[in-house]
N, C-alpha and C positions, 0 to 999 in steps of 0.2 A: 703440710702447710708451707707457701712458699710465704718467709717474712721481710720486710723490708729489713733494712739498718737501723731504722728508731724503734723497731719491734721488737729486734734481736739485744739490743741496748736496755729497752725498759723492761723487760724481762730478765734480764742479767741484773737490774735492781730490783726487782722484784725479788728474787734467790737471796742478792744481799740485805733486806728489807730483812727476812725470814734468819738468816745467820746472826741477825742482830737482836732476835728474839722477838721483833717486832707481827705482829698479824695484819698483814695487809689489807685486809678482808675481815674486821673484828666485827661479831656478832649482836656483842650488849649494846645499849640503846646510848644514844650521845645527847646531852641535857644542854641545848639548845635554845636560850631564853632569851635571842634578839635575833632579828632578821638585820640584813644592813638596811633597809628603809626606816625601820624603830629606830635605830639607832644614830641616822641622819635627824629626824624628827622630833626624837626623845632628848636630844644631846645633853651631855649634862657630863664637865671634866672630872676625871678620874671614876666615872660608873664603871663598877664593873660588866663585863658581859663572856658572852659565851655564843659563838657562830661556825654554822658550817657552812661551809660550801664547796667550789672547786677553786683550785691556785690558778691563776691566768696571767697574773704577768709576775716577772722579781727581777731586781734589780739590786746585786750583792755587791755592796761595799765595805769588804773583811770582817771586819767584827761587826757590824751593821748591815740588815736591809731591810730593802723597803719590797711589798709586795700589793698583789690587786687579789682578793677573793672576791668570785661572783656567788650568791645563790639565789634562791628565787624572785627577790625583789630587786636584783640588784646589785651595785658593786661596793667598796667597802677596803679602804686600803691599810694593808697589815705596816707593821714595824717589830722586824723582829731584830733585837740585841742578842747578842752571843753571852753577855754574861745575868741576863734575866732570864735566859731562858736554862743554862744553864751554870748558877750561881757557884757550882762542887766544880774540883779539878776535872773534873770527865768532863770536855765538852763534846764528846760523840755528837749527840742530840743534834747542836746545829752545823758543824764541822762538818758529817759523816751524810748524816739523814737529811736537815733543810737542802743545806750546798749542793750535796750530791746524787741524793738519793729519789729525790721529790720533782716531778717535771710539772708541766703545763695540762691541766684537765684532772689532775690528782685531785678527789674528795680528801679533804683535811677538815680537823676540827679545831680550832681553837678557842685560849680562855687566855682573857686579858683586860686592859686599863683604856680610857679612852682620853685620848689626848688632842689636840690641835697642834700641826706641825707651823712652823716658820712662814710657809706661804699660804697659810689656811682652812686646810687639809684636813677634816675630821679623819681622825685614825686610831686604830687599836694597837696599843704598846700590847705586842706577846708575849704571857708568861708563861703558855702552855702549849703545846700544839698536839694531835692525834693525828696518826693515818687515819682514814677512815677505809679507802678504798683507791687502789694503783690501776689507772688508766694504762691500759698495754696498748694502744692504736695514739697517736701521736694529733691533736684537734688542728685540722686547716685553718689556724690562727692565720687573718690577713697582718699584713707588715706595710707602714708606713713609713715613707722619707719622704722630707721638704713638701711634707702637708698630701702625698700622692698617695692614696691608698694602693698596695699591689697587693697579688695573692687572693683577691676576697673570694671568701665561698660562694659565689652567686650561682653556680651551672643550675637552673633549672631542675635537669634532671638529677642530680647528685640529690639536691636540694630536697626535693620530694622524697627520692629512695631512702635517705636517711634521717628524716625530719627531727631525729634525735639529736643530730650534728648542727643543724641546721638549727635549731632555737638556742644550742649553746653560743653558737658562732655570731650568729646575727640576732640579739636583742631583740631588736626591736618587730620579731616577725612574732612573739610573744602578744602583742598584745593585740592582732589580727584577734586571736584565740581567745582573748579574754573580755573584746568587744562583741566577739560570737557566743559567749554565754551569756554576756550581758541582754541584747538582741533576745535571746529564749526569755530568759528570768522577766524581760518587759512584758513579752508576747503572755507569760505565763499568768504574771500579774493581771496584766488586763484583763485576761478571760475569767480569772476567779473573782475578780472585783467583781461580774456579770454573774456570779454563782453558778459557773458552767464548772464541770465537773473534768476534768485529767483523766484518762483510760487508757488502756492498753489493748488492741487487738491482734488479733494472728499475722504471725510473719508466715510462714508456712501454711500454703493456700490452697486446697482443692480445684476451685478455679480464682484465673486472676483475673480477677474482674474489680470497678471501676476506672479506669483509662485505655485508652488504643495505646497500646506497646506492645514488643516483644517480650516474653518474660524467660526469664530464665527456670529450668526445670531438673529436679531431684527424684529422688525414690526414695520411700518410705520402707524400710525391708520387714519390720513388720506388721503393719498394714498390707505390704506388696503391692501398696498404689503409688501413680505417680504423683509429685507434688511440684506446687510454684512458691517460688520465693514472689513477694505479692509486688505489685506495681503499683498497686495504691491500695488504702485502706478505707477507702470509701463507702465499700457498703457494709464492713464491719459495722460503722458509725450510724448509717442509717438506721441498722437495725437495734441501734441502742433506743433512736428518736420512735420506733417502733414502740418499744419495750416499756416508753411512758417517758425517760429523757429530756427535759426540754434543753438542755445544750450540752452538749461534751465536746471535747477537743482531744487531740492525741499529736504528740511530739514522732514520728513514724522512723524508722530508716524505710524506704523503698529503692526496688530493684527491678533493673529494666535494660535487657540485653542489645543494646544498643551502641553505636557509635558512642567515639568518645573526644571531644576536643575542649577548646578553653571555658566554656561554659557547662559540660554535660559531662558527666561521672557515672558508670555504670550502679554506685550504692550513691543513694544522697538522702539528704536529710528533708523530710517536710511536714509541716503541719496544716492538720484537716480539722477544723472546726465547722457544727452542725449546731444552729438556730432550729426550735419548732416555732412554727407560727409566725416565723417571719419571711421575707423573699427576697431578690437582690436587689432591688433599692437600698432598703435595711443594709445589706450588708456591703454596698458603696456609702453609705455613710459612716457605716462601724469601723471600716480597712480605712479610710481618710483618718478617724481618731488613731487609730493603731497606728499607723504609720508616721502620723505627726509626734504618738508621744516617744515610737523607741528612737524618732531623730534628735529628739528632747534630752531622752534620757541619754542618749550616746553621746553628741556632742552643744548641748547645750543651746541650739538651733534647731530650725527647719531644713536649714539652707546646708547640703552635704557636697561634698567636692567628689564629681566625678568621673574616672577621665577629662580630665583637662574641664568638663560643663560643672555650673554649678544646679544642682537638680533641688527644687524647691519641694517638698512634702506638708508645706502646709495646703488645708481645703479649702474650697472643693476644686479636685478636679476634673480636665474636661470628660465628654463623654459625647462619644461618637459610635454607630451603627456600623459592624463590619464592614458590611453593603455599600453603606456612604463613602467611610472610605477607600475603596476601592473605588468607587467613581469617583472621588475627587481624585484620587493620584493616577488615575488610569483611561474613566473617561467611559469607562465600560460599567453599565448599570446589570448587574447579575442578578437582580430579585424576579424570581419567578422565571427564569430562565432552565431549559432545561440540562440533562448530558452533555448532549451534542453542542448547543450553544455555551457553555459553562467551556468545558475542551476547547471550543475555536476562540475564544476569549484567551485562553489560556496560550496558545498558540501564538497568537495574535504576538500578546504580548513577550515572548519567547521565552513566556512560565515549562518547564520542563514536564511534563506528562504521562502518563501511558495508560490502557486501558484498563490497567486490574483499579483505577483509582475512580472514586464517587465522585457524585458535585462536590459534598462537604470538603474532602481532601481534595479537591483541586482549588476549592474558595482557599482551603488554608494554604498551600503553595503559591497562589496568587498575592494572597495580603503579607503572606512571609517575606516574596522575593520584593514586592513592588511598595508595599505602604508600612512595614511594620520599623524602617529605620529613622522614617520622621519625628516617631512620637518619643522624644527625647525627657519631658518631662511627664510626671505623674497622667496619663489618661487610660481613662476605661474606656475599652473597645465591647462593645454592648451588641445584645439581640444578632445570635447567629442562628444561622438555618438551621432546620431540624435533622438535616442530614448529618450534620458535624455536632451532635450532641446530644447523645443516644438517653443523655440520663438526665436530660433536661427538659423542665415545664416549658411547652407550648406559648409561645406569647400571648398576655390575653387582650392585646386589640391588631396583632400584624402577623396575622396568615402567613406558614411558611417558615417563621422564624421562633427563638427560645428567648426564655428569658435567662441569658448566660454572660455575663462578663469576661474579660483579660484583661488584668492589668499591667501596663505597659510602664515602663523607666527605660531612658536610653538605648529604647530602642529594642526591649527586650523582655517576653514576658517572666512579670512577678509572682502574681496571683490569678488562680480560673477560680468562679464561682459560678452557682445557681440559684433559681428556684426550684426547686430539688423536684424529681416528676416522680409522684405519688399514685399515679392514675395505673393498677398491677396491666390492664388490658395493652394502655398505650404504649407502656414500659414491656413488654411482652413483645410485643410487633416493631419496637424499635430495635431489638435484641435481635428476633428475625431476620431484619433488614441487615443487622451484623453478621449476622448468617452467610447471608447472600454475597455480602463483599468478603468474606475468609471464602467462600468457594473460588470466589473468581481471583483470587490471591493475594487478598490484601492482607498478612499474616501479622500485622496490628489488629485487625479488628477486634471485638469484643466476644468476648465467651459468654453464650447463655449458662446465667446463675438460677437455675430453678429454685433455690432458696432461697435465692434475695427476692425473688418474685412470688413465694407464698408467703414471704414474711411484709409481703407491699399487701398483699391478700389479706391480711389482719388488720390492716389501713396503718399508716402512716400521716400524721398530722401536714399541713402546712409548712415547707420546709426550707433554708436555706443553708447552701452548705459552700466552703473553701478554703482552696488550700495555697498556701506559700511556702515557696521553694526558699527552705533557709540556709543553705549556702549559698544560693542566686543571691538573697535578702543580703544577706554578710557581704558579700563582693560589692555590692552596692553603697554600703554604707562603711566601709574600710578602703574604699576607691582602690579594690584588688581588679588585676585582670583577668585573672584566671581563676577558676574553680579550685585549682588545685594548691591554690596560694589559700585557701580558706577550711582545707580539710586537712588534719593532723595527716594523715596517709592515704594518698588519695591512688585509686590503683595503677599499676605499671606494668610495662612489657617487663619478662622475667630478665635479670640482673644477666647482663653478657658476663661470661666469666675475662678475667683480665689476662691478653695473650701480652707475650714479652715478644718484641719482631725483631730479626734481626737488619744489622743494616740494608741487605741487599733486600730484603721484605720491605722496611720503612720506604725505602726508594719509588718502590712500585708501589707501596699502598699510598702513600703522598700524591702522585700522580691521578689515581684511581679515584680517590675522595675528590679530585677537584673535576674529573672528567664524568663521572659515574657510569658510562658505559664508552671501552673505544676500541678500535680495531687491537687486536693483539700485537700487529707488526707495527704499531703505531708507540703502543705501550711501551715496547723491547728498546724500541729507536730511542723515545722519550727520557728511560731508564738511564740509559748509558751505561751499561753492564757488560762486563764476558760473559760470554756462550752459560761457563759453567755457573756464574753470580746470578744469572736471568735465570737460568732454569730453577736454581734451587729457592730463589726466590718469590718466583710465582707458584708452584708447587708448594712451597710452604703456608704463602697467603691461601692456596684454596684448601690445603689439608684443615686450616685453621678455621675455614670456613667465611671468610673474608671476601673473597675473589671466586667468581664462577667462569670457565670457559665453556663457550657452545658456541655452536656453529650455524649461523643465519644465513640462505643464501652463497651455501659454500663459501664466507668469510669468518674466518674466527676472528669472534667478541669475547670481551672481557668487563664481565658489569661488578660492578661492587654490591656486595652484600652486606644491607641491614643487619 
């Protein structure tokens, strides 16, 4: 292990930690009877109490100091005295071990008095303190002068990779996290007030079937069959509404081999609730109440801030025909249109194309590129063609089309629901038709489920079914941008290992990052290096994997490597 200085440091306290008798790492349990929020809350001079957490800031002044513990609710300022804490001629204790031995991120326990300092201060007089546990990695504590914050942990990607750093460092990204289980527990309430039942079905899928995705795929060894991690759990549920059911819901992780950017996570969180006997109407009225109460219960309004719009969730809202709009924003009426006219439409409007793609997937490329960033507040985009919604009831007065909703927020879908299509023969020949487009290479399409098709064969009541994407849901009501702001660990390219460059490296990687690909003799010039500083230089950057040379057109290039 290569260590920095503050590594080599707190580990050399750690050894003297351990010569003092002391267990850095102690096993038995620490009696804990205030959080620092109880103890803001509860106040009450001279209680005693007893708190853990981590050291984060101190400020020694000789026989006195003053310090900051954080733990989970919060912060909490110490006051430790040198002669309370240790009252006998030994004062090791805070000489040795507070002063010198204890850094910044150190788990400590303390027992002590609670006082009010001079400018107001609820504080804990210390009459006791425990190691609990020595931090060996040094926390990217930001530093402030003349009100400037410098140093903050903010990089993104740091940010994600260690999100363990990242809720110490920065507070307030905690309670993203604690609004997102709020958001569940509402969703959860709701549906049990309906006496809909919680389940659980298969992550591990024979076929993955209810959505067009890619899935990703495992092996069973012994079975010795291949498996899918499931993309949705949709007909697990149907076959519950099968089974006699009148409502279940299930909280899901799903997995879907796909691109990934500020809204899409290869694992993400959703939930699929299934109505008998009822259809989407019903459940545009039900997602309006849900959605008005967890704005309710989260911040005490309808009305949520996001991105810069303030997005209203009280009902009803609007509701428009796929079809419509795409004629209102484009001008082009596609109902009953075929391939060919569906493609030059698409064209037309310089919707990007190719021929492995149906109507349905080119309607969705159309309304995605051209009509889906208007709808900034609450609207259901209603009644798609039966091409784009292989598992959905037939409309029952408009030929052509389903009875299926999207629900739309800024521009972005929330929720897909149905009248769920119950009919084994139609549901059969729709699956078919998914057939037809996996031949012609559309590697989304849908997998025939022969079982979810004899289990429609047993019949299936009147159904309505949908699901919300509850990390989408969370971004939305925590006015995050990114997906990855609202998932504890959201996944990443693997961790580059960390190269140390030398100067004559730094010189030509500095260059290289700002140009990201350039003539080689352009690079040498730019450098400003001897013969022998260029050479060992760029050789170094490509050994390290940094810097690629090739040769384009008999010119050596120099491109920088991801």
């Amino acid at each position: 292990m290569q260590l920095s200085e503050q590594e080599i440091i707190r580990r050399k306290k750690l050894d003297d930690l351990k010569a003092l008798g002391i267990d850095p790492y102690p096993a038995n349990l620490y009696p804990v009877s205030h959080t620092s929020k109880q103890i803001k809350d509860e106040y009450k001079e001279g209680k005693k109490v007893v708190v853990a957490g981590r050291l984060m800031a101190v400020k020694v002044q000789g026989k006195a100091s003053f310090a900051a513990l954080q733990d989970s609710e919060g912060r909490i300022q110490l006051y430790f005295n040198r002669d309370e804490i240790c009252p006998d001629e030994d004062k090791t204790k805070y000489n040795e071990v507070f002063k010198k031995l204890l850094d910044f991120g150190d788990f400590i326990g303390v027992e002590g008095e609670l006082f009010t300092t001079k400018v107001g201060e609820k504080t804990i007089m210390v009459k006791d303190f425990t190691v609990l546990s020595k931090a060996l990695r040094p926390l990217p504590l930001p530093k402030e002068k003349d009100g400037i914050i410098y140093d903050a942990f903010t990089d993104p990607e740091q940010r994600y990779r260690m999100r363990y750093v990242d809720l110490v460092v920065n507070p307030k990204v905690k309670d993203v996290f604690v609004k997102r289980t709020k958001i569940m527990s509402t969703i959860r309430d709701f549906y049990n007030d309906m006496d809909f039942l919680e389940v659980e079905t298969p992550i591990l899928q024979s076929i993955p079937g209810g959505a067009a995705a890619r899935p990703f795929v495992t092996h069973h060894n012994a079975l010795n069959i291949p498996l899918y991690l499931r993309i949705a759990n949709e007909l697990y549920l149907k076959r519950l509404i099968v089974g006699g059911f009148d409502g279940v819901y299930e909280f899901a992780k799903d997995f879907r081999n796909e691109g990934m950017d500020r809204t899409h996570n290869p694992e993400f969180t959703v939930m699929e609730m299934y109505a008998a006997y009822k259809d989407y109407n019903w459940m545009m009225d039900t997602t309006e109440k849900l959605l008005e109460k967890v704005a309710i219960n989260l911040h005490g309004t309808t009305e949520v801030e996001l991105d810069g719009k303030t997005i209203n969730y009280k009902a009803p809202y609007k509701r428009i025909g796929i079809l419509d709009a795409i004629k209102e924003h484009t001008g082009h009426d596609l109902y009953g249109k075929n391939e060919d006219q569906v493609r030059a439409a698409c064209q037309a409007e310089g919707v990007e194309v190719d021929n492995t793609m149906g109507i349905g997937k080119m309607i969705d490329e159309m309304f995605g590129e051209k009509c889906e960033h208007h709808y900034i507040q609450p609207t259901f985009i209603i009644d798609y063609p039966v091409e784009m919604s292989p598992l959905t009831k037939k409309h029952r007065s408009k030929p052509g089309l389903t009875e299926r909703f999207e629900l739309l927020v800024n521009g972005k879908e929330l929720a897909n629901a149905y009248s769920e299509l119950n009919d084994p023969i139609d549901q059969r020949e729709r699956f078919e038709d998914q057939l037809k487009l996996s031949e012609k290479g559309d590697d989304e399409a849908m997998f025939i489920d022969h079982d979810f098709l004899r289990a429609l064969e047993y019949g299936m009541p009147p159904t309505s079914g949908i699901g919300i994407g509850i990390d989408r849901l969370t971004m939305f009501m925590t006015d995050s941008a990114s997906i990855q702001d609202v998932l504890f660990f959201p996944q990443m390219k693997p961790e580059r290992k960390q190269v140390e460059l030398s100067d004559n490296e730094k010189a030509i990687f500095e260059i290289l990052k700002k140009e990201k690909s350039i003539q080689l003799v352009s690079l040498k010039d730019a450098a400003g290096l001897s013969n022998k500083g260029w050479d060992k230089g760029i050789k170094g950057l490509t050994k390290h994997g940094l810097a690629k040379v090739s040769k384009v057109d008999d010119i050596l290039m120099v491109e920088l490597q991801d």
